[in-house]
Structures are given as C-alpha cells and as structure tokens.
VEXKOLKOL-84859 format. One record per residue (C-alpha): residue in three letters; z, y, x. Coordinates in steps of 0.1 Angstrom, whole numbers, plus 5000, padded with zeros to 4 digits. Layout:
N
ALAZYX;...
//
This chain:
72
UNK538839992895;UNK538239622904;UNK538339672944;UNK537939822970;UNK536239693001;UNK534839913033;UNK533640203022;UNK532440032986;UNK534140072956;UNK533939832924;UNK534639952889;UNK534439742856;UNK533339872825;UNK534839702795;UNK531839772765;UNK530539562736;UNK527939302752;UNK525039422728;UNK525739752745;UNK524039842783;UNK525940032809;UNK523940162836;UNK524540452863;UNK523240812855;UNK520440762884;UNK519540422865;UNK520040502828;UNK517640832840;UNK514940602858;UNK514940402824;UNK514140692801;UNK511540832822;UNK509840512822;UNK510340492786;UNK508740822779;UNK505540752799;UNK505440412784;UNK505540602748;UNK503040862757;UNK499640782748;UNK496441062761;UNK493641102745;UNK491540872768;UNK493740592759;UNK493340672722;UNK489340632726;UNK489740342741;UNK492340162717;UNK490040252690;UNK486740112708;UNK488239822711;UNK489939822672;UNK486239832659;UNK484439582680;UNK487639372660;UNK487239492630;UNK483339502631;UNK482039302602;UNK485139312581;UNK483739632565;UNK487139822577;UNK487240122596;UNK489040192628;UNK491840482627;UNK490540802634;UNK492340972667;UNK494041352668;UNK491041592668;UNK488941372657;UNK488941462617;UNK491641212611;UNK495041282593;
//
C-alpha cells in the first residue's frame, strides 16, 4: 500500500516493465476488445477479398478464397 487519502487507497505493484498490470474491470475491457478486433464475419471476408483482387488484378494471382466458398 502506497497511501491512503480520503476514501482512496493507492497500491503499487512491483512487475517487470515489459509486463502490463491492469485492474480485472480493465484487463476484461481489454480482451473483449481484443476478441472483436480478432473476429472477422463473413461480410468482412467478401470485402477483404474484393479489394485483394482489384490489387492483384493483372498480376495473374488469385485472391484467397473465403470459408464456404470452396477454399481450404
């Protein structure tokens, strides 16, 4: 405990600096967000690969096919 003040209390944390220390409410904000971030729909997919051939077009490559679209 580093002090107390009011009705506030400080506490210190003594971790290696490449590691982060966050509150459970935080650290569970952050994962949430990192799960959406990592989730991609099917819609997205379409798009992504719409705009990975209009890139690609004239190279001779093909885009990636998407899930349920034939691809492996």
């Amino acid at each position: 405990m580093i002090e107390v003040k009011g009705g506030s209390v400080r506490l210190g944390v003594e971790a290696p600096t490449e590691m982060s220390v966050h509150r459970d409410e935080v650290f569970d904000r952050i994962m949430e967000e990192n799960r959406k971030a990592a989730t991609t729909t099917p819609d997205q997919m379409k798009l992504l690969n719409s705009r990975y051939a209009k890139k690609q077009k004239g190279s001779g490559d093909n885009p990636p096919k998407s899930p349920g679209e034939g691809g492996k």
